[in-house]
N, C-alpha and C positions, 0 to 999 in steps of 0.2 A: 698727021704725026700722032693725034690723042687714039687714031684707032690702031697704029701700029703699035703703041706700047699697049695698050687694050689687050690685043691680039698675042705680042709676047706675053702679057702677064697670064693669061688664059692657058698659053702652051703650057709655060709654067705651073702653072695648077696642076693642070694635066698628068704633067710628068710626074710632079710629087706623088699624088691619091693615086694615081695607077702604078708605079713602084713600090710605093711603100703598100699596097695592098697586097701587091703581087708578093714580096718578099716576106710581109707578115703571114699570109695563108698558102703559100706554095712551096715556101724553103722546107724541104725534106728533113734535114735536123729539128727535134722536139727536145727543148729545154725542162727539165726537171728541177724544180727550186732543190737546192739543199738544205743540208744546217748547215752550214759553213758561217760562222761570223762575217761578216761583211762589211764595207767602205764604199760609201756612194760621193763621188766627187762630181761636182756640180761647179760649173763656174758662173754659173747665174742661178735668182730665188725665184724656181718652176722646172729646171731643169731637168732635175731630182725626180718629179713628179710623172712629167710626158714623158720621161723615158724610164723610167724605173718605178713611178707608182704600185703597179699591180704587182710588181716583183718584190718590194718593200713589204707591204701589208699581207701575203702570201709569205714568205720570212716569218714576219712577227706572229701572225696568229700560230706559226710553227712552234714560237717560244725562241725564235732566230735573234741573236744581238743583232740588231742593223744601224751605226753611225752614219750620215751625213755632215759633210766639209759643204760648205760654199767658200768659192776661193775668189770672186770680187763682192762687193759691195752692193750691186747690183743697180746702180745711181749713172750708169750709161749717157740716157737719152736728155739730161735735163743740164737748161743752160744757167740759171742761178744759185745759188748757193742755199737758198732758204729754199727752193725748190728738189736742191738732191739732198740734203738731209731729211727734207718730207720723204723722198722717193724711198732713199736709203730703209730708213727706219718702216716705212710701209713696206716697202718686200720683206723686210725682217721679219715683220707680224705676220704678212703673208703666209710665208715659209713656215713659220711654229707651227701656225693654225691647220694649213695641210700637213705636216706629218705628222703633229698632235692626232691626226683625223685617221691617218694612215696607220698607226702604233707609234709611232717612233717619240720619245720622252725628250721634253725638253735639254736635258742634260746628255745627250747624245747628240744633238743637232750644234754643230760648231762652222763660226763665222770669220774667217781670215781678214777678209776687208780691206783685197787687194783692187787698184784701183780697176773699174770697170772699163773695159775696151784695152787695157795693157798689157794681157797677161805674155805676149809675145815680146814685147819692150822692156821685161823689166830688167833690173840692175841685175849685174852678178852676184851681190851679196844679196839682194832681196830674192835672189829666186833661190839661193841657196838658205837660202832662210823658209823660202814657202816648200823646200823641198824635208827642211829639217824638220817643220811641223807636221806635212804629211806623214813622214816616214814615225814622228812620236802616236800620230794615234795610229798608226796601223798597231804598233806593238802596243798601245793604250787598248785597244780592243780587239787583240790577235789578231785579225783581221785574216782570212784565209783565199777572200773574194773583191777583188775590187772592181767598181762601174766606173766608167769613167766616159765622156763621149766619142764619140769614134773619129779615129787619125785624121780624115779627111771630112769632117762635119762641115766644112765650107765655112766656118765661121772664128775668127783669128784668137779668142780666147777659149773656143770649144776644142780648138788643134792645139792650143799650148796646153789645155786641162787636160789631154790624153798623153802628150810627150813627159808634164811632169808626173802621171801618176807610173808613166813606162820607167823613166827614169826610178823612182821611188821603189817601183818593185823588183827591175830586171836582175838585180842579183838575190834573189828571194824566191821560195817558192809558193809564191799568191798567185793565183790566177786574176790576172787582168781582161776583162768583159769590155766592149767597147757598147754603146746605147748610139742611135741617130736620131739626131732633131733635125738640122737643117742638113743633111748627108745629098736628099733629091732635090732640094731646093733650091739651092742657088749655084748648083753646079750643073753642065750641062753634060750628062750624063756617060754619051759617048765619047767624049771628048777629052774630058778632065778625069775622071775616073778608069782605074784598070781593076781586071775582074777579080784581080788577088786580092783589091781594097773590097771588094765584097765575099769573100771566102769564109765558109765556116761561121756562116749565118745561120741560127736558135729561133726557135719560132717559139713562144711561149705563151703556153695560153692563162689568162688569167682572167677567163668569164665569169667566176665567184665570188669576185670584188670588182670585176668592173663599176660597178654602182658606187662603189666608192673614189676608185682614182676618180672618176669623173666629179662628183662632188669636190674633189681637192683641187682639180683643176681648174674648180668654178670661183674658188677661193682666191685665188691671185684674180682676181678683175682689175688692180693696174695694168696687168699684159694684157687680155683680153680683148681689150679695145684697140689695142696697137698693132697687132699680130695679121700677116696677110689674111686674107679672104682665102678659106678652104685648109687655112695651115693647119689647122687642128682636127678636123675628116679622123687621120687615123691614128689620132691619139684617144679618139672615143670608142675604138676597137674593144674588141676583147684577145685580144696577142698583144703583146711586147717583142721588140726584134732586140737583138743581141747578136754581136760578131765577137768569135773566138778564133784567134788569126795563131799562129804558129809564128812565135817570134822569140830569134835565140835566143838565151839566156849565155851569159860571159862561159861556162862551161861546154855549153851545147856548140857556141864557137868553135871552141878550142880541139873538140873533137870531130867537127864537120874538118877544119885543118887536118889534125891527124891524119883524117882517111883521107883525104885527096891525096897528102905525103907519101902515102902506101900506094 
């Protein structure tokens, strides 16, 4: 039994480092940073980093405003009380200390401290609440660009952090960026995923500061030690992947209707 899950976890590696190489150095589309003010939503403290580091500190040294949301707590994996207020408050430092590292000012890094593992669960007034505050800093910091994780990241607070930032933007015009963390990992790839959840994938190179995300990344050592064997391979890259998916907007509806009427 110890060597068939051996054997599954090994497939699994697999698949991850060989997709995500494949899509970070073979996807035809090349991402060019903007200036565009921009919104990085994060629903955990490292998020932020593996998937948007190199695009952050490439932003800033442009003189680009870049805010970050964490929108849980980041106190997940612990079972006592004096144990996730330690957790809590150490991803907190964490998080400063990498984006402090990356550009990003303390006073642009803002913590919601919704609870970890729920974002799927919450109330209707709490979510219409985490929807209210997202939507205050987007116009808090014009926001033109927003990261968010991608639809299908496999993981139940990374798929509600992408539904509410769709929500928050869909009648706006921001362009909503999806990032993958766990997208090859814990999904089986032909199976669970269809080709339009990978459509209009950016390849983004950020060999200039690589040497940096990776220093930020080395900064969270609470995750570190937790995180699969192999999970981090191609977040020591120098590309960042990005999906720019075509998804109506309430007007772009309304005239896909028209013309079928016609």
């Amino acid at each position: 039994m110890q060597m068939i899950k051996g054997l599954i976890r090994l497939a699994q590696t697999l698949q991850f480092n060989i997709l995500s190489y494949w899509f970070r150095h073979y996807s035809r589309r090349v991402m060019i940073v903007s200036d565009r003010p921009s919104l990085i939503i994060a629903p955990h403290q490292d998020d932020e980093t593996l998937g948007c580091g190199g695009l952050i500190t490439l932003k800033r040294q442009l003189g680009v405003r870049v805010a970050v949301v964490f929108l849980t707590d980041g106190g997940g994996t612990c079972v006592s009380l004096s144990d996730y207020e330690h957790e809590v408050n150490l991803r907190r430092q964490e998080a400063i200390a990498a984006l402090n590292l990356l550009g990003v000012p303390g006073s642009d890094i803002h913590f919601l401290n919704y609870p970890d593992g729920k974002l799927q669960n919450l109330s209707a007034s709490d979510r219409q609440d985490l929807l209210t505050q997202l939507q205050q800093l987007l116009e808090q910091y014009e926001a033109e660009e927003v990261y968010a994780p991608h639809a299908k990241d496999g993981h139940c607070d990374h798929e509600a952090a992408f539904q509410l930032a769709y929500t928050a933007t869909v009648s706006s015009r921001i362009q909503l960026f999806q990032y993958p963390i766990w997208l090859f990992w814990r999904r089986s790839f032909l199976l669970q995923l269809k080709w339009r959840d990978l459509a209009g994938a950016y390849r983004l190179n950020i060999g200039s500061v690589s040497s940096k995300k990776q220093r930020a990344i080395r900064i969270y050592q609470s995750q570190l030690s937790i995180l699969p064997f192999g999970f981090l391979n191609p977040f020591w890259s120098s590309t960042e992947l990005f999906f720019v998916q075509a998804m109506p907007k309430p007007e772009q509806e309304t005239l896909a209707i028209n013309a079928r009427k016609r």
